[in-house]
C-alpha atoms as one frame of an Amber mdcrd trajectory, in Angstrom:
protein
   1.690   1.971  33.384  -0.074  -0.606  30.936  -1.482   2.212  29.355   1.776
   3.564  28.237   2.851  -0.112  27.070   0.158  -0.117  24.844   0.736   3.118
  23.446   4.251   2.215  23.108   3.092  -0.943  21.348   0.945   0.787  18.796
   3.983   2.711  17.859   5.931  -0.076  16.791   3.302  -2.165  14.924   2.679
   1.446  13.391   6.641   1.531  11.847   6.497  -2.224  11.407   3.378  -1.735
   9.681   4.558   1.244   7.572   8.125  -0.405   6.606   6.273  -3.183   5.232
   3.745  -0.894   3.280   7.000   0.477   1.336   8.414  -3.025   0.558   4.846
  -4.322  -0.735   4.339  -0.897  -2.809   4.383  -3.225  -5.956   1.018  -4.696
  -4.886  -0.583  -1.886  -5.032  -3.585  -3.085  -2.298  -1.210  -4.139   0.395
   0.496  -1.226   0.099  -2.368   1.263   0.373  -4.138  -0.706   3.313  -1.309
  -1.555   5.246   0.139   2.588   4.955  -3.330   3.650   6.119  -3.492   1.215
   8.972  -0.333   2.438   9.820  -0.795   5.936   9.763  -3.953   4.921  12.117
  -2.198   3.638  14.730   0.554   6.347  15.036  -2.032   8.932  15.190  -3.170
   6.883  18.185  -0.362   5.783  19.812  -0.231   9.235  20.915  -2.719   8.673
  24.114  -3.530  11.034  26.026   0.100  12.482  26.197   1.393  15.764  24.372
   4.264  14.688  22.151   4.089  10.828  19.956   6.504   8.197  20.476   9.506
   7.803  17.908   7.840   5.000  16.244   4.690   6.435  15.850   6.425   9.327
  13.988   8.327   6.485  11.665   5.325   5.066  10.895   3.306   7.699  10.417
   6.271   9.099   7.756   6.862   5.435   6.439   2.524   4.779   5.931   2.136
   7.815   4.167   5.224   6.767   1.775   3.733   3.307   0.978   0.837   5.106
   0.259   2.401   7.481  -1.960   4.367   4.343  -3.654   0.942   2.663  -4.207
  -0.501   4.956  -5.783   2.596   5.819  -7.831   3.092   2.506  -8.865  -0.301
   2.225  -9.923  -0.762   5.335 -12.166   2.799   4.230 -13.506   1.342   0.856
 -14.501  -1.589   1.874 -15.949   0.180   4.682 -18.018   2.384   1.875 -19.251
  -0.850  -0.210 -20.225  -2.286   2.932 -22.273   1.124   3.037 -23.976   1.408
  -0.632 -25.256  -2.069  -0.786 -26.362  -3.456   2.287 -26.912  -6.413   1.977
 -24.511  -7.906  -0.458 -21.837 -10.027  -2.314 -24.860  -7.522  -3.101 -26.746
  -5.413  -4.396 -23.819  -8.560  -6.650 -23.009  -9.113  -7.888 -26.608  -4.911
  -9.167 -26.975  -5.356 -10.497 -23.476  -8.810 -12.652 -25.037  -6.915 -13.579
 -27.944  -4.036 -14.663 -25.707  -6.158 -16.997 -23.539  -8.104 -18.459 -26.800
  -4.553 -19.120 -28.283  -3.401 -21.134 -24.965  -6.574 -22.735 -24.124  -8.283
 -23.355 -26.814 -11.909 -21.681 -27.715 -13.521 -23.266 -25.277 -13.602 -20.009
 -23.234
């Protein structure tokens, strides 16, 4: 019988876990590591029985979302970067001149 609790409680933290990985897609880390812990724990919340819990299934679905939303919000960022300043250097060398501007040249 505990066995079964514990299966059952792997489940939830699985869809809590996942629901959370799609609200914190923005931060792109969270997202990823929270979705794959997720996904982890619905593939094991299955046991030893034939079928997974409800849950599990939710947060197997809702991990591999924030996942997807991670990465997605990633690429879009750094697509956006490439467009405003033509490459990664020049993104770095506005971003210098910013910081020298506000603290001085002491960096």
């Amino acid at each position: 019988m505990s066995y079964r609790k514990q299966s059952d409680a792997m489940a939830r933290w699985s869809m809590i876990l996942g629901v959370a990985s799609i609200l914190l897609s923005l931060f792109i880390i969270p997202s990823i590591v929270l979705g794959a812990i997720s996904v982890i724990l619905g593939f094991l919340s299955r046991g030893g029985s034939s079928k997974y819990p409800g849950p599990a299934i939710a947060g197997i679905i809702t991990g591999i979302m924030g996942i997807i939303f991670g990465i997605i919000c990633f690429a879009l960022g750094f697509y956006l970067l490439i467009e405003q300043y033509g490459c990664y250097e020049n993104f770095l060398n506005e971003y210098m001149t910013y910081l020298n501007s506000y603290y001085g040249s002491s960096i």
